[in-house]
N, C-alpha and C positions, 0 to 999 in steps of 0.2 A: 789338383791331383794329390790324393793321400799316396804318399811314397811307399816302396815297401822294399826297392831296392836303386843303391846307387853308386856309379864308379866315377871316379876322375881320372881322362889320363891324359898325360904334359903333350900338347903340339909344341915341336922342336922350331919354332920360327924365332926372329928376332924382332923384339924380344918374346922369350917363349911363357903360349897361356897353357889355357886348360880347355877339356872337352869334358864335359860331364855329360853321364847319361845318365837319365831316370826311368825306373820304369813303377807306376801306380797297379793297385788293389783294384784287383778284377771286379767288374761289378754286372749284374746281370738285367740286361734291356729290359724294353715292356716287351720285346716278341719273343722273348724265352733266351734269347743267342747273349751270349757273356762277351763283353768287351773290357779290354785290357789296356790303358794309357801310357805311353815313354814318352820323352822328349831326350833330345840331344844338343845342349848348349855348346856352342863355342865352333861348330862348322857350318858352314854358309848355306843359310836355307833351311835352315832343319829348327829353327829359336824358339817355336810354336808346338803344342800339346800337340799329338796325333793319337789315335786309336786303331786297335785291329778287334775282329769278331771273332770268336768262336762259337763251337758248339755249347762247350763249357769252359767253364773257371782254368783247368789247367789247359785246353788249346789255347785259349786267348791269350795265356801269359804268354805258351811256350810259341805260339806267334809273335809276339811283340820282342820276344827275343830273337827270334830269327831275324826281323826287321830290322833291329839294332845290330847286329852282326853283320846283315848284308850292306846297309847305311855303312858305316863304320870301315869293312872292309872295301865298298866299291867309291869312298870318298877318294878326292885326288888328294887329301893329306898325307893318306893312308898308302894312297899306290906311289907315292914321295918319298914315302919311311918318314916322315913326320911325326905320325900318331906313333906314344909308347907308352904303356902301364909302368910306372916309376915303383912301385911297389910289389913286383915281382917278387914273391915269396923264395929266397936259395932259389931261382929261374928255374921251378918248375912249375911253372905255368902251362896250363893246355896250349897247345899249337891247333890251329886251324889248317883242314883239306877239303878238299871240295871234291865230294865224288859223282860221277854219276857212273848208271848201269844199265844196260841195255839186256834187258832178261831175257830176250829173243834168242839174240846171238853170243848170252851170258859173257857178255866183254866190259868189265869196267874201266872204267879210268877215273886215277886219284890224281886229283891234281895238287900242287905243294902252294898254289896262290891264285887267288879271284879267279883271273885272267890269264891265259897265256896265248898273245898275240900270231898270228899268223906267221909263220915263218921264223920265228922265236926260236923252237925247238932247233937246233942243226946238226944233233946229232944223236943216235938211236942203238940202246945197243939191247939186244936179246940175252934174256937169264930165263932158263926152267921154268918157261910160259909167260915171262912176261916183259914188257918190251919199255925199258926205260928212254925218257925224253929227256936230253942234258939240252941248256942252253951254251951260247956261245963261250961264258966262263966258266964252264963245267962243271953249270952247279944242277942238280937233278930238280925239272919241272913238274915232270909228273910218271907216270907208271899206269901201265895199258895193262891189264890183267887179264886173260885170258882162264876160262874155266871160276869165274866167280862165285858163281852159287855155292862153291865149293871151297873156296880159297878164301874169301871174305868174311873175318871176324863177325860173330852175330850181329854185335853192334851198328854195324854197318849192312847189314841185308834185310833191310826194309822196305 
């Protein structure tokens, strides 16, 4: 795999290693569809080259990125707080949400992490359409948005 992008970040075990990830130079099949290569060193299962398709050069990257994200975030290192980017720029680093949108009933919800387990949420409190989800340490899991099509940064209404 010719690289064309790569990060390292510190698993906090002892003693503590590295996770690298790579991701390779899109290149384009004999069926016309463009495939994009990553690998992720250093978490269990993942030590081997993998590919995703796309239509073209930038879905296939921006596939393989996602893949790397969701690897990454749905690892048990990760859901540990294990995994950290030690080279945090002044910690402004992009933070990660997970939305989804129900265009029907135009209700979204942002979530603040992967996952948020069954019964997690315990307490619920209403702000000016939208219904925040604190867990037991009152820390805010996610936010139920009501009237989205409308409320929702561009960015985000896809």
């Amino acid at each position: 795999m010719y690289e064309i992008a790569c990060r390292t970040l510190t698993l906090r075990t002892e003693p503590p290693s590295e996770v690298t990830v790579s991701v390779g130079v899109p290149v384009e099949e004999p069926t016309g569809d463009w495939s994009c290569p990553y690998r992720i060193d250093g978490l269990a299962g993942w030590e081997h080259e993998r590919k995703v398709t796309g239509v073209d050069a930038l879905e296939a990257v921006d596939l393989a990125l996602a893949m790397v994200r969701a690897a990454l975030a749905g690892s048990h290192e990760a859901k540990e707080g294990l995994l950290s980017w030690e080279d945090e720029p002044d910690g402004r680093r992009p933070k990660t949400v997970y939305l989804t949108w129900d265009k029907d009933s135009d209700i979204a919800y942002i979530a603040m992490k992967h996952e948020i387990a069954p019964g997690e949420a315990v307490r619920q409190e209403t702000v000016g359409g939208a219904v925040l989800d604190y867990g037991a340490s009152g820390e805010l899991l996610g936010v139920e948005l009501l009237g989205a099509a409308t409320r929702l940064p561009s960015e985000m209404r896809l």
